[in-house]
DRENDRENKE-201826 format. One record per atom (N, C-alpha, C): residue in one letter; x, y, z. Coordinates in steps of 0.2 Angstrom, whole numbers, padded with zeros to 4 digits, always signed. Atoms other than C-alpha are relative to their C-alpha. Example, Ala and Ser with C-alpha at 12.3 -4.5 7.8 and 13.67 -1.06 7.14 Angstrom:
2
A+0004-0006+0000 A+0062-0022+0039 A+0004+0006+0000 S-0004-0006-0001 S+0068-0005+0036 S-0004+0005+0003 
END
This chain:
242
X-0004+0001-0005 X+0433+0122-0311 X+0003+0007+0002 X-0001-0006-0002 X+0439+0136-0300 X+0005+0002-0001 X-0009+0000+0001 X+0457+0143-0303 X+0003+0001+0003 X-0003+0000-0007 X+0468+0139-0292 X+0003+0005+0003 X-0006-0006-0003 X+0478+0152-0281 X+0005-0004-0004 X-0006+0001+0001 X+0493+0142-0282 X+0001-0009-0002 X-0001+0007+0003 X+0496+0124-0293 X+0008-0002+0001 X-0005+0004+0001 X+0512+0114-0289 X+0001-0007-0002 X-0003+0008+0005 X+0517+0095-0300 X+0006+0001+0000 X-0007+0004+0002 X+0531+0086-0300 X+0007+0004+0003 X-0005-0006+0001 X+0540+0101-0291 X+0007-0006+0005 X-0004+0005-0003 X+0558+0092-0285 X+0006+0004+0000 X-0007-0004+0002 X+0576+0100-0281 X+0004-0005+0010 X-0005+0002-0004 X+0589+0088-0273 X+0006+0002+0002 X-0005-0003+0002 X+0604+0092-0266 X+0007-0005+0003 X-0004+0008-0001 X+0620+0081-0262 X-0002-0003+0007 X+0000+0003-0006 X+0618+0069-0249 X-0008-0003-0002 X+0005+0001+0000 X+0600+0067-0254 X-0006+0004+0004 X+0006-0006-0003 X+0589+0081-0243 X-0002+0004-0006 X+0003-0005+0006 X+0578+0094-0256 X-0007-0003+0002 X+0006+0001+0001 X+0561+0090-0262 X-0001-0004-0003 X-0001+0005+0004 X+0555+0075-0270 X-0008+0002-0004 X+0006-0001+0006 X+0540+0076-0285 X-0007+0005+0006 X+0006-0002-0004 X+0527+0087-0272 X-0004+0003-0003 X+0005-0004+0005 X+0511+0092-0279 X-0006+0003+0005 X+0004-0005-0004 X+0498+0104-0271 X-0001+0003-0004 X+0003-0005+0004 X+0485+0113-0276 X-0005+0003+0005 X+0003-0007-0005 X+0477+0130-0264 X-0005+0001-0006 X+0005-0004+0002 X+0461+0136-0269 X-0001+0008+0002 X+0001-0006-0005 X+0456+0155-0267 X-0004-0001+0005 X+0004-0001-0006 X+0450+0157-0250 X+0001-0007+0007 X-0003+0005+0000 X+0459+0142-0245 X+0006+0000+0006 X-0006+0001-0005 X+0472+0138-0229 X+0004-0005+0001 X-0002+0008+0000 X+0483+0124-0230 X+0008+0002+0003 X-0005-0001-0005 X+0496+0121-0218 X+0005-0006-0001 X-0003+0006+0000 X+0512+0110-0223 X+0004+0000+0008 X-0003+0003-0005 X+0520+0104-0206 X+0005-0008-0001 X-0005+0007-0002 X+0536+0093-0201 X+0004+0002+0003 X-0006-0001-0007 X+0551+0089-0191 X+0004+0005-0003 X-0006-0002-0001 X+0565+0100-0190 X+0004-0004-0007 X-0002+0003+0005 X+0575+0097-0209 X-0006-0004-0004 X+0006+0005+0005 X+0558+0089-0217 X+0002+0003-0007 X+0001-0006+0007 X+0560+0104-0230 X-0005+0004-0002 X+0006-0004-0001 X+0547+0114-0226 X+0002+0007-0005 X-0003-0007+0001 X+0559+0130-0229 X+0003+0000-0009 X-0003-0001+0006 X+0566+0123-0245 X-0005-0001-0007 X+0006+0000+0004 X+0550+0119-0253 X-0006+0008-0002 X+0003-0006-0001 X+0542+0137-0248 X+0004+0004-0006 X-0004-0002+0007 X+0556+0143-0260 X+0002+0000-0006 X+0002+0002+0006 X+0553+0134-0273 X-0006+0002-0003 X+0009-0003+0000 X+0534+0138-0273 X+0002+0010-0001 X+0002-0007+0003 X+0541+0157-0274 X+0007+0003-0004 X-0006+0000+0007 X+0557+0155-0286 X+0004+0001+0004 X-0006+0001-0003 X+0571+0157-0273 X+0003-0003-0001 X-0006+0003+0002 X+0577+0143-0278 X-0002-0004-0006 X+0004+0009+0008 X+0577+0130-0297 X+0001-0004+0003 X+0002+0007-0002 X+0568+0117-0295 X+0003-0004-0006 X-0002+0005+0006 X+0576+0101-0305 X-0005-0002-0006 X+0003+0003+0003 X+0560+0097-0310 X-0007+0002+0004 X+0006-0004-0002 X+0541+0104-0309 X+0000+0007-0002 X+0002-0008+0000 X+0531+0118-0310 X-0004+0003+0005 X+0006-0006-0006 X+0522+0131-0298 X-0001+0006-0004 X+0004-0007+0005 X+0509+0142-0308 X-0004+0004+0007 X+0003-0005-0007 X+0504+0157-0296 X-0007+0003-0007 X+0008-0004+0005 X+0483+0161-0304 X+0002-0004-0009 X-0002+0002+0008 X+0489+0149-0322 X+0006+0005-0001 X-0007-0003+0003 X+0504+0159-0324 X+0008-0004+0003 X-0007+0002-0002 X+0522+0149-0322 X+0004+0006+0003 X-0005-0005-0004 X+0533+0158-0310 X+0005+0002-0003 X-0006+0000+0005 X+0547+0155-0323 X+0000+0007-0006 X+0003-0005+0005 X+0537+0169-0334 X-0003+0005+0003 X+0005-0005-0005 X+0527+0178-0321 X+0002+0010+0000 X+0000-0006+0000 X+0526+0196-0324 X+0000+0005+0008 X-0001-0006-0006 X+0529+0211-0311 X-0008-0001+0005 X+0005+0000-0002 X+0510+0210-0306 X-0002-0005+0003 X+0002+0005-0002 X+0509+0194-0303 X+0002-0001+0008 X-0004-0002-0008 X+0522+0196-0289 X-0003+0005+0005 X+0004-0008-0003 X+0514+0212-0283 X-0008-0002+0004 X+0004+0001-0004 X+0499+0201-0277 X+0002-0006+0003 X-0002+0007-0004 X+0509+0188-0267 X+0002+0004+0007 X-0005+0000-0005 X+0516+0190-0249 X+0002-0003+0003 X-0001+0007-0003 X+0526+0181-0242 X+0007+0001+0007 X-0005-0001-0005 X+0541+0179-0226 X+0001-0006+0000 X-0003+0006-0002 X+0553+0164-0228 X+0006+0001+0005 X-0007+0001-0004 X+0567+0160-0214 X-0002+0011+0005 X+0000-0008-0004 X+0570+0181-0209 X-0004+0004-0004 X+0005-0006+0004 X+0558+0194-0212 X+0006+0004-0002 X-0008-0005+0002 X+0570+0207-0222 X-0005+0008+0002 X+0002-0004-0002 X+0568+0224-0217 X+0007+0005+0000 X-0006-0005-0001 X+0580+0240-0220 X+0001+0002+0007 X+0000+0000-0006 X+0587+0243-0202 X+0001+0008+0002 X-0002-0007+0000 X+0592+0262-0205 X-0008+0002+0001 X+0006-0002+0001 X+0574+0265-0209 X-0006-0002+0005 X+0003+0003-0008 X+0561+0267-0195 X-0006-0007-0004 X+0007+0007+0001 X+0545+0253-0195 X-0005+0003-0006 X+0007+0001+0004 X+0532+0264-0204 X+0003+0002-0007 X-0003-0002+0007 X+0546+0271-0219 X+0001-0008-0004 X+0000+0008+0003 X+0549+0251-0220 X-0007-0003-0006 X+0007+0002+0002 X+0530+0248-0223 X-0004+0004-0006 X+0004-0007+0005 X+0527+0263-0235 X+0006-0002-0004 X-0002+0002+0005 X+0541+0254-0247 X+0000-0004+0000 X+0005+0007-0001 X+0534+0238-0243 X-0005+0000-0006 X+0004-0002+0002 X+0521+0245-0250 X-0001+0002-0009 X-0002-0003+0007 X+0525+0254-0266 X+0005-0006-0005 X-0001+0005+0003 X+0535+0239-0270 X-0007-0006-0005 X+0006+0004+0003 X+0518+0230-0271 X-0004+0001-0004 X+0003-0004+0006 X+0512+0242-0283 X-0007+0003+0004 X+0007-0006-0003 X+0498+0252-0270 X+0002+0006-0003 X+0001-0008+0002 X+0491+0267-0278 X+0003+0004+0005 X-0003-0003-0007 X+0502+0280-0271 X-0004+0004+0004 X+0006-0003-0003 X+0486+0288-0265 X+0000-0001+0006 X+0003+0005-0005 X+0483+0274-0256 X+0005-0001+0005 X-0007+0000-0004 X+0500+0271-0247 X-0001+0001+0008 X+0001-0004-0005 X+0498+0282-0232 X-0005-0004+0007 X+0006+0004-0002 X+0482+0273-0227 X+0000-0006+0001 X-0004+0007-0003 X+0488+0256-0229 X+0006+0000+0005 X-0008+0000-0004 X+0504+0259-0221 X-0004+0001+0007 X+0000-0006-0005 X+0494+0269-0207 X-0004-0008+0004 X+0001+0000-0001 X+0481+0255-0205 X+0004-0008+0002 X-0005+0007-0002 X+0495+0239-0205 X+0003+0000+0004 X-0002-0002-0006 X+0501+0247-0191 X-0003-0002+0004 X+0003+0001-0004 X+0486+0244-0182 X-0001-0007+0001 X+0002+0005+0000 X+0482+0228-0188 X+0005-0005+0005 X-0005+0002-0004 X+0497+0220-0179 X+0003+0002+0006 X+0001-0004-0007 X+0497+0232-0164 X+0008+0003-0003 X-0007+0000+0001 X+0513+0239-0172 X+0000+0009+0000 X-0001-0008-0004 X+0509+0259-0166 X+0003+0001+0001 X-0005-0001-0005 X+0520+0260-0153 X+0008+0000-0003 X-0008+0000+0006 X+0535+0257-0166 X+0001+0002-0004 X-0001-0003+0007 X+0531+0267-0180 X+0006+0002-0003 X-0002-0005+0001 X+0543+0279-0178 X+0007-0003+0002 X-0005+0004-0002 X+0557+0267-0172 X+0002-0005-0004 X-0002+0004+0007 X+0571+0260-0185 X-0001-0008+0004 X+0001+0006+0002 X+0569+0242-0190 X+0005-0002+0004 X-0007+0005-0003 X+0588+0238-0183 X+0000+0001+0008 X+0000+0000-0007 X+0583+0242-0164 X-0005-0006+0002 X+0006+0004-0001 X+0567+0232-0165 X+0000-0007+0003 X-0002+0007-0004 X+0566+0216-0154 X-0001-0004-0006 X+0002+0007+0004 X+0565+0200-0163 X-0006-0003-0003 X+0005+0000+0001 X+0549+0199-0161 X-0005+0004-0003 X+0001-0005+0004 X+0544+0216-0167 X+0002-0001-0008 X-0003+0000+0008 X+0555+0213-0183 X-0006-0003-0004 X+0004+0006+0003 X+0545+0196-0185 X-0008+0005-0002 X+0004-0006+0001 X+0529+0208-0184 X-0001+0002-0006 X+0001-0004+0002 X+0535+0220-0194 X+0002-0005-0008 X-0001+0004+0006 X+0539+0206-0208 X-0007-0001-0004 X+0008+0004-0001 X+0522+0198-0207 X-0005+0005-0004 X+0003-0005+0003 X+0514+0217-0210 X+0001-0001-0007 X-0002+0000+0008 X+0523+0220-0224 X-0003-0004-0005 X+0001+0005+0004 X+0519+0205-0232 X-0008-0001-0001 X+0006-0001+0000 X+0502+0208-0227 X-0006+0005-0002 X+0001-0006-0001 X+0498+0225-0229 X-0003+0001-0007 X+0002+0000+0004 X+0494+0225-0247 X-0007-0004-0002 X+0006+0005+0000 X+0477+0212-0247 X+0003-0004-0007 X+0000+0006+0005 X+0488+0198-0257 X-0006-0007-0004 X+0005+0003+0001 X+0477+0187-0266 X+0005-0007+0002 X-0004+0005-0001 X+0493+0173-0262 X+0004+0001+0005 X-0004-0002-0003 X+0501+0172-0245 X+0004-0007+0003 X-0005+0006-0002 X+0516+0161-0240 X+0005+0001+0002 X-0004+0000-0007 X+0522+0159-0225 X+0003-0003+0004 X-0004+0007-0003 X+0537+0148-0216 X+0001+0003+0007 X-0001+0001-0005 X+0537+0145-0199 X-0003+0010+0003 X+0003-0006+0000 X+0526+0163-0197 X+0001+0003+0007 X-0001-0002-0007 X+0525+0162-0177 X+0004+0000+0003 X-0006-0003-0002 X+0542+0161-0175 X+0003+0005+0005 X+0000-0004-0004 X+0547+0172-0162 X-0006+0002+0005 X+0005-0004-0001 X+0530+0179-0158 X+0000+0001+0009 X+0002+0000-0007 X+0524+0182-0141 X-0007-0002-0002 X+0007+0003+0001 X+0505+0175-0138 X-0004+0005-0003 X+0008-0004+0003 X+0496+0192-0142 X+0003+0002-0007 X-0003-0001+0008 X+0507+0193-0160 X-0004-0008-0002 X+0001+0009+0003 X+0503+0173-0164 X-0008+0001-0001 X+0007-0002+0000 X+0483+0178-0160 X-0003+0007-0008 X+0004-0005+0005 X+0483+0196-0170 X+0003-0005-0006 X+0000+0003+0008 X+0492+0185-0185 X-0006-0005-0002 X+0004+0006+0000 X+0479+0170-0184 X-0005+0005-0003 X+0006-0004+0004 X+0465+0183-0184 X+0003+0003-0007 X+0000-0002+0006 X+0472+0193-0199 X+0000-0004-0007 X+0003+0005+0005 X+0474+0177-0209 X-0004-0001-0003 X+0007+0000+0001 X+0457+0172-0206 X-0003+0005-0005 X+0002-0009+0005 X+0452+0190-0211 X-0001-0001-0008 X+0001+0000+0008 X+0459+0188-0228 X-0003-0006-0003 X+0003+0006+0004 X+0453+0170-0233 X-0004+0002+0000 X+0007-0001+0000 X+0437+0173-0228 X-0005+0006-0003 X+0004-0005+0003 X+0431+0189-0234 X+0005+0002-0007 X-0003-0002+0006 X+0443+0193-0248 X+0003-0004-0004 X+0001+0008+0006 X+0446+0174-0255 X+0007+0000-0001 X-0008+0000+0003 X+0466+0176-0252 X+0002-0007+0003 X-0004+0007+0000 X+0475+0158-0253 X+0007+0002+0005 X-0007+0000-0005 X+0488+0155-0240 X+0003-0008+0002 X-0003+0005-0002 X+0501+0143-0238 X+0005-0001+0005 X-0005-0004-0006 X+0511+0142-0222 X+0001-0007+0004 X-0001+0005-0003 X+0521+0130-0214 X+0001+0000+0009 X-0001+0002-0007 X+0526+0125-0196 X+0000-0006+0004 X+0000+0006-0004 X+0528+0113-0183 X-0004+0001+0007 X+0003-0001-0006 X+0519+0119-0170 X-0009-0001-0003 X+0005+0003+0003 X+0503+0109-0174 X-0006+0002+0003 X+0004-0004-0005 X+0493+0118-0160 X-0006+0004-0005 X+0002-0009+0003 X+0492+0134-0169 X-0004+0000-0009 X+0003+0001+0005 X+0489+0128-0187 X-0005-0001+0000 X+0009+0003-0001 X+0474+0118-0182 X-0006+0004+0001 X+0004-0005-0002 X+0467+0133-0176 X-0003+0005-0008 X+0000-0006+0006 X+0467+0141-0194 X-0001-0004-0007 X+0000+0004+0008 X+0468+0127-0209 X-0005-0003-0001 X+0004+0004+0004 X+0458+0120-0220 X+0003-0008+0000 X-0001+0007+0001 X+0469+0106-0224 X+0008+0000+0004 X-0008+0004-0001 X+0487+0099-0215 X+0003-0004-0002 X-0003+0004+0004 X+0498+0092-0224 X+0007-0002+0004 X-0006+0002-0008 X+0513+0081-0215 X+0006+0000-0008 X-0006+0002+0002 X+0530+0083-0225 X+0005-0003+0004 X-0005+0004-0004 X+0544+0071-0221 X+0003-0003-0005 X-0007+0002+0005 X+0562+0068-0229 X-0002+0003-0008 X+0000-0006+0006 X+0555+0081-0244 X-0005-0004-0004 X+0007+0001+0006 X+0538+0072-0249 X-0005+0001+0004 X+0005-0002-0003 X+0521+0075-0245 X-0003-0008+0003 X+0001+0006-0001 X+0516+0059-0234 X-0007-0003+0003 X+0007+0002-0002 X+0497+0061-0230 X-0001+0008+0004 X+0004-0005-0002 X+0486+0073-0222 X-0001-0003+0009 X+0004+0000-0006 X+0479+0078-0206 X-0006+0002+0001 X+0007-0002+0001 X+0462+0081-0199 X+0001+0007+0007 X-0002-0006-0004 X+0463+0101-0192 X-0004-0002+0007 X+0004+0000-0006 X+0449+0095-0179 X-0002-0007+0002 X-0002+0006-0003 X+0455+0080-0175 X+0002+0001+0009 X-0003+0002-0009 X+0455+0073-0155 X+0008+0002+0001 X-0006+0000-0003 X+0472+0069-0155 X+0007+0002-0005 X-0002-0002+0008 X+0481+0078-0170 X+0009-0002+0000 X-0006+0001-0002 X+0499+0075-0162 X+0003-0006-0001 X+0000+0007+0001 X+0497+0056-0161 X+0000-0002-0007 X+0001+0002+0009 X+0492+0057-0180 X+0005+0001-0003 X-0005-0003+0003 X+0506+0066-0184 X+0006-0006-0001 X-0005+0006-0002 X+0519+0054-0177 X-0001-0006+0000 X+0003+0006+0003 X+0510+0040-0181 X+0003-0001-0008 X-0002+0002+0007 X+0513+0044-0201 X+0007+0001-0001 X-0005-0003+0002 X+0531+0051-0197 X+0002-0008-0001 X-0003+0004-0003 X+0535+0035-0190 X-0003-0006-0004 X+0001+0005+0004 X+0526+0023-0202 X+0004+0001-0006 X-0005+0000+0006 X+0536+0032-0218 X+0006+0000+0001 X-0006+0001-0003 X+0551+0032-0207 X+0004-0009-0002 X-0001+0004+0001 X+0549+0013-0206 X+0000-0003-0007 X+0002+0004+0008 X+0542+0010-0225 X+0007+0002-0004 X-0004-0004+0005 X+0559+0019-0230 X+0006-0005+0000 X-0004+0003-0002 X+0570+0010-0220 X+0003-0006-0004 
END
């Protein structure tokens, strides 16, 4: 058997009132695009963070490559990237100083730095910006400039919440292709949520529908009427809870 990018069991974290996550298990293969989608509060964002230790889980595990996060070495980390809720980004520091300690965070040979940093730029049309701090950048640029970052190093693990978030149509497009890019030729694992069912469809292997913080069926990316399916299972687990 192959080993997985990223194994999660029994992962769970309640919080009062009853919202969090409830037992969810996932398993990303390398090379692999799997897209969890839900409403508004499903816990897309609270799940993503558990998957990358921002927050204790009550109960479960997430191994990144067989390694527990709870134990995961410097390097393990140094081949993941990920943007949850706000990209972060120092705002004193222009776009390509950002990127070039983006980078050295990730553990790129410093050789190499320069290069990466020069062509991350390009990958995301983010030229024009180089040289312009982080704190003036539109909303949409920051988002951008989150997305690089995170990308800029060839993670073999990317994990993504709500990615298109701000975009404009030719940001949403160059991210989809970069994606692709890496699953395909360099076997990286991505996990990425959203609600905008359009846009995954166009990129996943598999859809996954979370709702009230379980995993409650799948979808089919190249399905007719993918929007119907969706709301069809929201609204069946809706009534099975009731």
């Amino acid at each position: 058997m192959v080993e997985a990018a990223l194994a999660v069991a029994g992962l769970a974290r309640r919080f009062r009132g009853g919202a969090g996550i409830h037992g969810v298990n996932l398993r990303i293969e390398p090379g692999e695009i799997c897209a969890v989608v839900g409403l508004n509060g499903a816990g897309k964002s609270t799940f993503m963070k558990l998957v990358l230790g921002m927050l204790r889980p009550d109960a479960g595990t997430v191994m990144v490559k067989c390694v527990d996060i709870r134990d995961a070495p410097a390097m393990t980390w140094a081949k993941v990237g990920h943007v949850v809720e706000h990209p972060f980004a120092y705002p004193e520091l222009t776009t390509r100083a950002n990127l070039g300690l983006g980078a050295r965070l990730h553990a790129v040979e410093p050789t190499k730095i320069k290069r990466v940093v020069e062509d991350a730029l390009d990958e995301l049309a983010l030229g024009p910006y180089a040289n312009v701090r982080a704190g003036v950048l539109s909303s949409g640029n920051r988002q951008r400039l989150g997305l690089t970052s995170a990308l800029q190093h060839n993670p073999s693990l990317i994990v993504l919440d709500e990615p298109t978030n701000t975009l404009d149509p030719a940001g949403v497009i160059l991210l989809r292709e970069a994606l692709l890019r890496r699953a395909r030729r360099t076997g990286a694992a991505v996990l990425v949520s959203s609600h905008h069912l359009d846009e995954v469809a166009r990129i996943a292997d598999r859809i996954l529908v979370l709702n009230e913080g379980r995993i409650i069926g799948g979808l089919d990316p190249g399905g007719v009427d993918i929007e119907r399916s969706f709301f069809a299972l929201i609204h069946a687990d809706t009534e099975e809870s009731a």
